[in-house]
C-alpha positions in Angstrom: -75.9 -152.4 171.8 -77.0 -156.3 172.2 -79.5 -157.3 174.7 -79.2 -159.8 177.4 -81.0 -162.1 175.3 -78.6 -161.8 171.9 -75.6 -162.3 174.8 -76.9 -165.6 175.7 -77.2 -167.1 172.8 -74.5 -165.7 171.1 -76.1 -163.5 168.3 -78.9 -161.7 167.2 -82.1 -163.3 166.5 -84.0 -163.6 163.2 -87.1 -161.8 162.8 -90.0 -163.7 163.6 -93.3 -163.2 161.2 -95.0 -164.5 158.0 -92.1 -162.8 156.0 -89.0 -163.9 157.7 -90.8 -167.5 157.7 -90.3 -167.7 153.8 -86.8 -166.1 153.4 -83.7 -168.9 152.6 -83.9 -172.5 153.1 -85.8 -174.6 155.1 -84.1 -176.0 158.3 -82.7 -179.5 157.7 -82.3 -182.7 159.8 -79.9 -182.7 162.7 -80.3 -178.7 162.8 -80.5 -177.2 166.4 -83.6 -174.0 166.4 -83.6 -172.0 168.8 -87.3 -170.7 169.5 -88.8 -167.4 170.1 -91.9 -169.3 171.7 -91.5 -172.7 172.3 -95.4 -172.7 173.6 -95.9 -172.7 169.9 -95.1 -176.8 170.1 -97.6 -179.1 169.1 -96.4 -182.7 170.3 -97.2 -185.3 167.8 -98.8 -187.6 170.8 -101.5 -184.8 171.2 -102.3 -182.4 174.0 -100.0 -180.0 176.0 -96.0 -179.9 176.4 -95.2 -182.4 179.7 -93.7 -180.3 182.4 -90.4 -181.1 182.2 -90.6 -180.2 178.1 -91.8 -176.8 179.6 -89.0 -177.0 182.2 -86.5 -177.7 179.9 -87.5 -174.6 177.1 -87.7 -172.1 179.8 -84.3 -172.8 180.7 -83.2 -173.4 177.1 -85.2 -173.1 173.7 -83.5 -175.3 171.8 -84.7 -178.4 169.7 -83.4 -180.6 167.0 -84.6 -181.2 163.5 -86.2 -185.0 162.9 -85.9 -186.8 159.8 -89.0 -186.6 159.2 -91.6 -184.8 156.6 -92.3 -180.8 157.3 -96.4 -179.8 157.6 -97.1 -177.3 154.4 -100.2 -175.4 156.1 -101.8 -175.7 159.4 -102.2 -179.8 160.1 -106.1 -180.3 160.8 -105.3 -181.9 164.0 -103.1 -178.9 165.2 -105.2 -176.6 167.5 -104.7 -172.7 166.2 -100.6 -172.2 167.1 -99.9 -169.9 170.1 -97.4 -167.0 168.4 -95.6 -165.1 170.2 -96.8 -161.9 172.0 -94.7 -159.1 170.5 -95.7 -160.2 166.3 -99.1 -161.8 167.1 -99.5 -161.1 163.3 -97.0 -164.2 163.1 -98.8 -167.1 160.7 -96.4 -169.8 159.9 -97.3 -172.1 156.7 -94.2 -174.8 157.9 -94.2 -176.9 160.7 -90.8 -178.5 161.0 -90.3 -181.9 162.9 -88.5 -181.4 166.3 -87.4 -182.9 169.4 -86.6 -181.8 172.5 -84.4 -183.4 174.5 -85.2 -184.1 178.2 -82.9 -184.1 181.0 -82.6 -187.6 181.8 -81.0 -190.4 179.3 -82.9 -191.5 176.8 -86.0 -188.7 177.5 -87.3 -187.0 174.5 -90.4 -185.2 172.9 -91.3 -185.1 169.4 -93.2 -182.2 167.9 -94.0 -180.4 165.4 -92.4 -176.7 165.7 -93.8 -173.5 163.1 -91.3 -172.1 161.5 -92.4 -168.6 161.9 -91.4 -169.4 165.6 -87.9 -170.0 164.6 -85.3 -167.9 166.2 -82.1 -168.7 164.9 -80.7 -172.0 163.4 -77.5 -173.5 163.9 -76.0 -176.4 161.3 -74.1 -179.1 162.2 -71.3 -177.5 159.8 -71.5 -174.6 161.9 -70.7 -176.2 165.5 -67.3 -177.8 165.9 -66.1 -174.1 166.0 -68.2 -173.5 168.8 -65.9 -175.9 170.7 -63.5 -173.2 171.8 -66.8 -171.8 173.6 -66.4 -174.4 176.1 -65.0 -174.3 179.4 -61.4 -176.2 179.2 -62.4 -178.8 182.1 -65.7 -179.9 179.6 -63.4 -180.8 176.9 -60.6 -182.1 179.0 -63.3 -184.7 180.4 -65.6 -185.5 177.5 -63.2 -187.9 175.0 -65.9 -187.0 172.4 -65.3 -183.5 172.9 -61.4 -183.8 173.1 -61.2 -185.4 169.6 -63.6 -183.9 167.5 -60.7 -181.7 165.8 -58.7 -184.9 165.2 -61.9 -186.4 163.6 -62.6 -183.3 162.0 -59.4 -183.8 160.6 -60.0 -187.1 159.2 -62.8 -186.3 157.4 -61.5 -183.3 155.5 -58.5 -185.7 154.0 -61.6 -187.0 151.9 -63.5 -183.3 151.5 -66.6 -183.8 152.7 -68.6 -181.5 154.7 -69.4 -182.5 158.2 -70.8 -181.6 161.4 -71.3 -183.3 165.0 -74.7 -184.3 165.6 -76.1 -186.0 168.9 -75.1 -185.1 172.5 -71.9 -183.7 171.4 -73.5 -181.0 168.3 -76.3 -180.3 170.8 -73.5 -179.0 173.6 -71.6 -177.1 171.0 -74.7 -175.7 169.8 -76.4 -174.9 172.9 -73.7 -174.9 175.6 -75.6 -177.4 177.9 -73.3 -179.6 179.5 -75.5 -182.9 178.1 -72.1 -184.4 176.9 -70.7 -187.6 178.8 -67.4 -189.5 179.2 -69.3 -192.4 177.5 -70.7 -190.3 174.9 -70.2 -191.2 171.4 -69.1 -188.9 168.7 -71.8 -188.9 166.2 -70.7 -187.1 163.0 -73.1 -186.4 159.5 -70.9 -186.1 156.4 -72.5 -184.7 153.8 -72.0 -186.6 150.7 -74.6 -185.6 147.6 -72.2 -186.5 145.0 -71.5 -190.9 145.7 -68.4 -191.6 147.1 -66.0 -194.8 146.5 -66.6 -198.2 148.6 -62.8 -197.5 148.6 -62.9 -194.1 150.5 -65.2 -195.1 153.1 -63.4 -198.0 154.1 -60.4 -195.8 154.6 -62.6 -193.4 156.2 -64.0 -195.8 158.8 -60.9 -197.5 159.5 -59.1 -194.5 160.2 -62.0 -193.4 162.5 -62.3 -196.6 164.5 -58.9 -195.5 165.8 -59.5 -192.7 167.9 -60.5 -193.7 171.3 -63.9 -192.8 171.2 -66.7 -194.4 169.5 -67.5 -192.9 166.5 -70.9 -193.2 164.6 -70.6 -191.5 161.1 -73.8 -191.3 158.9 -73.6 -190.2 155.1 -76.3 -187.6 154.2 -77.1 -188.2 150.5 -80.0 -186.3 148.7 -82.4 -189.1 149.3 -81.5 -189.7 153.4 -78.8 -190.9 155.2 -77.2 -194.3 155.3 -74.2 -195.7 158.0 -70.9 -195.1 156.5 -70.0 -198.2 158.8 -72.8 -200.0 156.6 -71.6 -198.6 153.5 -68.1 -199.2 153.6 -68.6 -203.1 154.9 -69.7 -203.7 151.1 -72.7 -205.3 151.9 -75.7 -205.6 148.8 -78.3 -203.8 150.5 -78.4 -200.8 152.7 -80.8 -199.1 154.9 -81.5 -195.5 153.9 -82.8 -193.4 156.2 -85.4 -190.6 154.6 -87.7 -188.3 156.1 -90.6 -191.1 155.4 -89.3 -194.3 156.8 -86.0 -196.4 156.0 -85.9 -198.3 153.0 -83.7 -201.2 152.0 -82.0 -200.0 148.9 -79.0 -201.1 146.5 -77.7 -197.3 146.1 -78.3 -194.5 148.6 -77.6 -191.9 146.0 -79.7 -193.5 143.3 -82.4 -194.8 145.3 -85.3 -197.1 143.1 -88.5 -199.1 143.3 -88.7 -200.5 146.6 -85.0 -201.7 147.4 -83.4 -199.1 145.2 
């Protein structure tokens, strides 16, 4: 029988202690975690969560992996991390780079989140499935929302993995309605293997069709870089890694200073 708690968040939770926090993979960038003690947050500005972070997790433990590095080890400038009551043998060695989003535009809180604390993650691969979740009028009146199969489509003419990210993956993921009617659809496409100047053009032009602004990022091994940017043929591009951008001349071979 699930629990009221498994219900709401549509499936069971992973076990949370020092062995469940070194089975599989790491989470990555753009992943949503739901936490089993989001007191266990360490904002990166110092002291306590503000109230409306503690607001907002009460209602709905969910943050979103930054692109930035993980923590091996308790951070000497991390006060001993608050586990939660019912493992208090819990002792996370990771501490993955979250936000939380706030409810007003624009608000957010970056953290650092122990992985031991990690309930359940969600990829971006995993979400545009979720859709169907949604109650008909939120996808009637979110374009982003209403196009994401057709932009699904798109992208799987070139078979690349994707996943919505932004507003639109955090409503699939979560089931708050943080989506608007202005709301662009932001997309990762995962692309380890380079891809042709040739098909990204085609990719972004067919994109720039729908009637919804689309913001499409390619995730390489090294970061991420605009597939916008990418398919404009431009020298340069800006990569986007867990330690900075960098201007480079190949986003899958990055080298030196400008790649």
């Amino acid at each position: 029988m699930r629990n009221s708690a498994e219900e709401l968040h549509n499936g069971p939770r992973r076990r949370v202690g020092p062995l469940a926090a070194l089975d599989g993979r790491l989470p990555g960038v753009h992943d949503l975690l739901l936490l089993q003690c989001p007191s266990s947050l360490h904002p990166l500005t110092g002291g306590g969560l503000p109230d409306w972070a503690r607001t907002v997790l009460r209602a709905h433990p969910w943050v979103t992996v930054g692109r930035a590095p993980a923590v091996v080890g308790t951070p000497v400038d991390v006060p001993r991390p608050r586990h939660c009551t019912r493992d208090p043998e819990a002792a996370p060695e990771h501490w993955l780079p979250v936000t939380v989003r706030g409810p007003r535009p624009g608000q957010r809180l970056d953290a650092l989140a122990p992985w031991a604390a990690v309930a359940r993650t969600l990829r971006p691969e995993r979400l545009a499935e979720r859709r169907a979740r949604l109650a008909p009028e939120r996808i009637t009146d979110i374009p982003a929302l209403a196009l994401l199969p057709e932009a699904g489509r798109l992208v799987a003419d070139h078979r690349l993995a994707w996943g919505p990210i932004g507003a639109v993956g955090y409503e699939l993921g979560t089931g708050v309605p943080v989506a608007g009617p202005l709301s662009p659809l932001r997309l990762v496409l995962r692309a380890p293997h380079p891809i042709s100047r040739r098909d990204a053009l085609q990719l972004r032009r067919a994109l720039s069709k729908l009637p919804v602004p689309v913001q499409a990022e390619l995730e390489t091994r090294y970061g991420a870089v605009q597939l916008a940017e990418y398919a404009a043929g431009v020298h340069t591009f800006t990569l986007l890694t867990p330690y900075g951008p960098r201007e480079v001349h190949d986003p899958w071979f990055p080298r030196g200073p400008y790649g």
